[in-house]
C-alpha positions as CSV (number, residue, x, y, z in Angstrom):
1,X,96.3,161.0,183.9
2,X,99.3,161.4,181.8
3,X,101.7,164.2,181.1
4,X,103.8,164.4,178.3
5,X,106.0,167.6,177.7
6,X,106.9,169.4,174.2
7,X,109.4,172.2,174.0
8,X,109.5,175.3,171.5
9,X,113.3,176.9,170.7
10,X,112.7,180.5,169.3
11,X,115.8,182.0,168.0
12,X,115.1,185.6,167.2
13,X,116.8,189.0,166.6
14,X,116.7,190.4,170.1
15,X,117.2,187.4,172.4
16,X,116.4,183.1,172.1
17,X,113.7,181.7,174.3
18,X,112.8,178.0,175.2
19,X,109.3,177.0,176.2
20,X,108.3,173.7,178.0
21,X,104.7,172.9,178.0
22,X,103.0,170.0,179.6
23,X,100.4,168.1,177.5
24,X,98.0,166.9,180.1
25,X,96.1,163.9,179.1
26,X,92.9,162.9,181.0
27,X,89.7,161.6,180.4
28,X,89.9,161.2,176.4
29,X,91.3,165.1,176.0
30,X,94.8,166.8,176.2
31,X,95.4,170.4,177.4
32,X,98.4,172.3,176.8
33,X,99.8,174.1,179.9
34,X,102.9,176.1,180.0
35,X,105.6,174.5,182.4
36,X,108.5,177.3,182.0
37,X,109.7,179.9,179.9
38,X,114.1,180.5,179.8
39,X,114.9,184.0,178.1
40,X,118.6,184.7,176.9
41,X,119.5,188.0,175.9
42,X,121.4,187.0,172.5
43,X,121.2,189.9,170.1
44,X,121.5,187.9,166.6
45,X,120.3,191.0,165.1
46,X,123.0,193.4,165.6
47,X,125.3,190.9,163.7
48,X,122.9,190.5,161.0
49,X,121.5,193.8,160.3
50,X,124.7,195.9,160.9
51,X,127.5,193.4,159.6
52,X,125.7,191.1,157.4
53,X,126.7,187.6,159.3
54,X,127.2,186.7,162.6
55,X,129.9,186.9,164.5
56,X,132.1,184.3,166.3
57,X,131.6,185.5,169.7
58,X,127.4,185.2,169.4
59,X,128.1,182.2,167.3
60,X,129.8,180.6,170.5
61,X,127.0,181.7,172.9
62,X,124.2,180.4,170.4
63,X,126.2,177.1,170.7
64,X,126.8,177.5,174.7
65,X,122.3,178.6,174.7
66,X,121.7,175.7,172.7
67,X,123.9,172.9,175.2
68,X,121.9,174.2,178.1
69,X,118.6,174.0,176.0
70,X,119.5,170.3,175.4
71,X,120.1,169.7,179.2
72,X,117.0,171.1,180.4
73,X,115.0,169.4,177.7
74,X,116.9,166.2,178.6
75,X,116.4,166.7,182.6
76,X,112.1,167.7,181.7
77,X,112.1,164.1,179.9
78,X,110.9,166.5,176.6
79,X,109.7,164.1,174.0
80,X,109.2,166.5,171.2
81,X,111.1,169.6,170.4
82,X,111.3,172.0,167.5
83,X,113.7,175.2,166.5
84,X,112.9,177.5,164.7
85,X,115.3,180.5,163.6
86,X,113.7,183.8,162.1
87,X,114.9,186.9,160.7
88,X,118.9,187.0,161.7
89,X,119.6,184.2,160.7
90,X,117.8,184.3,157.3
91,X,119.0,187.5,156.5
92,X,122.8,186.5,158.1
93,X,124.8,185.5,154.9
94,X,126.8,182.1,157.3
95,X,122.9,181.4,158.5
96,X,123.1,178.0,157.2
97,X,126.4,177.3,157.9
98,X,125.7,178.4,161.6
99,X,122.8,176.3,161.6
100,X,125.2,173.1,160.5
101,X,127.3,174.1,163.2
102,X,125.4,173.7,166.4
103,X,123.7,170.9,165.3
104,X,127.2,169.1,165.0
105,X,128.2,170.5,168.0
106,X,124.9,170.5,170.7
107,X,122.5,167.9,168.5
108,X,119.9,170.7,168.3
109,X,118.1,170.7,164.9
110,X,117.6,174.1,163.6
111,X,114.9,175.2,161.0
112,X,115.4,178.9,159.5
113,X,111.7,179.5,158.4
114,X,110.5,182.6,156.3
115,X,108.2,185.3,157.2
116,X,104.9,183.5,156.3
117,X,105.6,180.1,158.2
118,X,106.7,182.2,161.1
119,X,103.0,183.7,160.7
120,X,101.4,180.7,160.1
121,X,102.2,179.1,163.5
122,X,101.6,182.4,165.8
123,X,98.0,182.3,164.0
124,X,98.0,178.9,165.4
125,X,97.3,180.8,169.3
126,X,93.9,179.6,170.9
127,X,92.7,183.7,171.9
128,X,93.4,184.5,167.8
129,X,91.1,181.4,167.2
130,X,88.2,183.2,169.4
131,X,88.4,186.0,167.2
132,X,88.5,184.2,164.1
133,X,85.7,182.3,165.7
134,X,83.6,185.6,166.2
135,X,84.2,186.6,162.5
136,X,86.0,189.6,163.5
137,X,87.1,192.5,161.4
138,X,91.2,192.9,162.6
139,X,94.6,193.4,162.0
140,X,97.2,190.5,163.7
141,X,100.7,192.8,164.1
142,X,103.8,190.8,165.4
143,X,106.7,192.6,166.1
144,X,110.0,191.4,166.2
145,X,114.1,192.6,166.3
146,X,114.5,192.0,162.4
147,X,110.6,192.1,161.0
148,X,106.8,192.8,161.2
149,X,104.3,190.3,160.4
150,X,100.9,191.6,159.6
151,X,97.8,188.8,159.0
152,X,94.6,191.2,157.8
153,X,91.3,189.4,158.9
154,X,87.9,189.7,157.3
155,X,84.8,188.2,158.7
156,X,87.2,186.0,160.7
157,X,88.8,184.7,157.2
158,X,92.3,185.6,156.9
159,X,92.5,188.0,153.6
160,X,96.2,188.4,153.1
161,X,99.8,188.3,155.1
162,X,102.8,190.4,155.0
163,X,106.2,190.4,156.3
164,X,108.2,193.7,156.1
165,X,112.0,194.1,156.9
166,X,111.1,196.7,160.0
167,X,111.7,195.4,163.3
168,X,113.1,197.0,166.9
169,X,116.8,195.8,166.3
170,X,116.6,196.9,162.3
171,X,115.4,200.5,163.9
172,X,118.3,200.4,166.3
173,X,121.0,199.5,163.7
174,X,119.5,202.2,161.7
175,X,118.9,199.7,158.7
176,X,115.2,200.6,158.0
177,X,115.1,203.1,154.8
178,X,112.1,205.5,154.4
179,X,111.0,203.6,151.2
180,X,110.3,200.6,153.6
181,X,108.0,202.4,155.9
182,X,106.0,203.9,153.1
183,X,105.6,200.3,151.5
184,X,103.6,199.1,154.8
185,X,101.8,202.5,154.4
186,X,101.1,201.6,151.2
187,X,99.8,198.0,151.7
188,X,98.2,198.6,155.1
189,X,96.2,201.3,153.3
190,X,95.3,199.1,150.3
191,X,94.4,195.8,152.8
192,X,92.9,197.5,155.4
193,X,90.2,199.9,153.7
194,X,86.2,198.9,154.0
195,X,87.6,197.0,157.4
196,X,84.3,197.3,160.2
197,X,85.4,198.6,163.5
198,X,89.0,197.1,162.9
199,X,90.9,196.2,166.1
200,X,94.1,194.8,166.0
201,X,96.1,192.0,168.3
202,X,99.8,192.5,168.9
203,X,102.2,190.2,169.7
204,X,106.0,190.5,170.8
205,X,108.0,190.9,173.9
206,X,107.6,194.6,173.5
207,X,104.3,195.0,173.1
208,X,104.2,192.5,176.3
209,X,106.0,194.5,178.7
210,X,104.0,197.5,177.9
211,X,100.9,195.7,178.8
212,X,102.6,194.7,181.6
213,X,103.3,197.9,182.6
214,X,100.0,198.8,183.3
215,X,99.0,196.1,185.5
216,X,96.3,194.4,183.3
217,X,96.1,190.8,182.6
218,X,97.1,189.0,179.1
219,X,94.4,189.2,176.9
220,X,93.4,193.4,177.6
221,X,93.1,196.2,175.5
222,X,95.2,199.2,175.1
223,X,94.2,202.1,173.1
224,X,95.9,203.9,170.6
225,X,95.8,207.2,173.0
226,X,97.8,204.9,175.6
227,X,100.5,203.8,173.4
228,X,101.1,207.4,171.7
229,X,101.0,208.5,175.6
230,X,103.3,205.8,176.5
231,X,106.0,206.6,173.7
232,X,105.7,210.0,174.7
233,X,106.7,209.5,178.2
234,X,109.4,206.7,177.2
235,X,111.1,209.2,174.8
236,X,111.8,211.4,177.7
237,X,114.1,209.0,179.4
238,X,117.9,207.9,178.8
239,X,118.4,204.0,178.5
240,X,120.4,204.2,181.8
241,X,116.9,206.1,183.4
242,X,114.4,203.4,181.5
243,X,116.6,200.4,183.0
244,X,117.0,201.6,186.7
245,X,113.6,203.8,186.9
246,X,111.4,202.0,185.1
247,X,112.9,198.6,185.7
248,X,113.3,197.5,181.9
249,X,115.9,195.0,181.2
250,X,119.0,195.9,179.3
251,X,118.3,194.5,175.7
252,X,114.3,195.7,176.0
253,X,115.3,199.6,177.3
254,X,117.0,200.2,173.7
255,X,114.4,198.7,171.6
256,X,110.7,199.3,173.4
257,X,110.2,203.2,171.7
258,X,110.7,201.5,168.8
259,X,108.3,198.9,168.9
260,X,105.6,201.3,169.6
261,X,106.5,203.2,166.6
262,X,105.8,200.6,164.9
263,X,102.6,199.1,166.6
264,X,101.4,203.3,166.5
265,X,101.9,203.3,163.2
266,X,100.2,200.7,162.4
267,X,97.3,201.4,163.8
268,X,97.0,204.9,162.9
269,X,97.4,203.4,159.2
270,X,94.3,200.7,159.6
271,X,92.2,203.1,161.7
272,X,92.3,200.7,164.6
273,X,91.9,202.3,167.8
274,X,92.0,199.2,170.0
275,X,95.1,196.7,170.4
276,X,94.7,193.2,171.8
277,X,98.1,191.7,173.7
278,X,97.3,188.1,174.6
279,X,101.0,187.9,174.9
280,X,101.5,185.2,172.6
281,X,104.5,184.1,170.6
282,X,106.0,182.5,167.9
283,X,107.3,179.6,170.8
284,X,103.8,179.6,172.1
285,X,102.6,178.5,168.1
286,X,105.2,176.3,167.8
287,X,104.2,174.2,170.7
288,X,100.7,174.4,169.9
289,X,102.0,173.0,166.3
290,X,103.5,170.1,167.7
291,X,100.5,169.0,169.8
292,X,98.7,169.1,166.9
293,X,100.7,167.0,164.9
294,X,101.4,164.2,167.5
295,X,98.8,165.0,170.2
296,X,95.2,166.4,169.4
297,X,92.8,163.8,168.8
């Protein structure tokens, strides 16, 4: 048996996350198991969104997240990594230049990829296959801090993608205009109609915590009734009350009502009733991506 390890960087509008996944090699296969997940609370977004850029002082923690990224990587003998940057730093107007600048300064490579690449390698999860697999009617709804990916399925085929410039930190920041709601309304209407029994899977750490919330494993249901219930009972807490009675972290207490707006919205749009949280990610494709390129046989 051999194990060989792969690491995914995820640099997105609420916080940056590294995964490390083993690639076990036995017997003429290779499986992908997750080795450990580091979360740090960088909000990108609130730069982005609010002031257009970002600003030296999250600049200087990107740079001091990305160092200890490279040392972890370095001490887990990692043999193939990727980063990949979404939202705040595409829509952040010294992106590039920031991009430049911690590659000069840590050796990390980043990529800023857009809204259907970012799509393309969260499709990539193994429990979205198994639908796709079963010729499923549904709706694929990643939320993020700076946008929503949609992916409309029909017969398991996917029919058409969207990203639209609503996400939890956007919300926050008060940069989501009414015109940009009614243009998902719009094209969630148009995309989703003649849909049979539409469900939908949901992705994002939001999403993620509220299944948590309810004890069930990754890969459960929650219905529409739950989440409107669940907003309900959310709204009627301070951020202060959601962090020390409800046990929410800092950066997910200001931005989870939010995210089920969104998710509640959506589904109310498509007429599903059902969502799917697998709690998978756009690290989780990315790894998956790199297996397949070097690994899968």
């Amino acid at each position: 048996m051999k194990i060989s390890k792969l690491a995914a960087i995820d640099i997105g509008s609420n916080s940056i996350r590294l995964l490390i996944s083993n690639v076990i090699h036995y017997q003429r296969e290779s499986h992908i198991r997750k080795s450990q997940l580091v979360r740090l609370p960088i909000r990108l977004g609130a730069d982005s969104f609010g002031k257009g850029k970002i600003s030296r002082k999250n600049r200087e923690k990107l740079i001091y997240a990305m160092d200890a990224y490279a040392g972890i990587m370095k001490v887990n003998d990692v043999e193939k990594y990727r980063a990949c940057a979404t939202s705040a730093m595409r829509d952040a107007a010294n992106g590039d230049e920031i991009r430049h600048y911690i590659k000069q300064k840590t050796g990390i490579h980043i990529e800023i990829i857009d809204g259907q690449e970012e799509a393309k390698l969260i499709l990539s999860n193994e429990f979205l296959r198994k639908m796709v697999s079963d010729a499923r009617d549904f709706l694929y709804v990643d939320v993020g801090g700076g946008s929503t990916e949609i992916t409309i399925f029909r017969a398991g085929k996917i029919a058409v993608s969207q990203s639209f410039d609503i996400g939890t930190v956007r919300l926050l920041q008060k940069g989501v205009k009414p015109e940009h709601w009614s243009e998902m309304k719009s094209w969630i209407f148009n995309h989703a109609d003649g849909l049979t029994q539409p469900v939908m899977v949901g992705s994002g750490g939001n999403i993620n915590r509220t299944l948590k919330m309810t004890g069930k494993p990754s890969g459960s249901s929650l219905t529409l009734d739950y989440l409107e219930g669940q907003h309900e009972f959310l709204s009627r807490f301070s951020q202060e009350e959601l962090i020390v009675r409800i046990g929410l972290n800092q950066d997910r207490a200001d931005v989870i009502i939010h995210a089920l707006r969104i998710f509640i919205n959506a589904m109310t749009w498509s007429g599903a009733e059902k969502i799917y949280v697998p709690k998978i990610g756009l690290s989780d494709g990315i790894v998956r991506d790199l297996f397949e390129n070097h690994f899968a046989q």
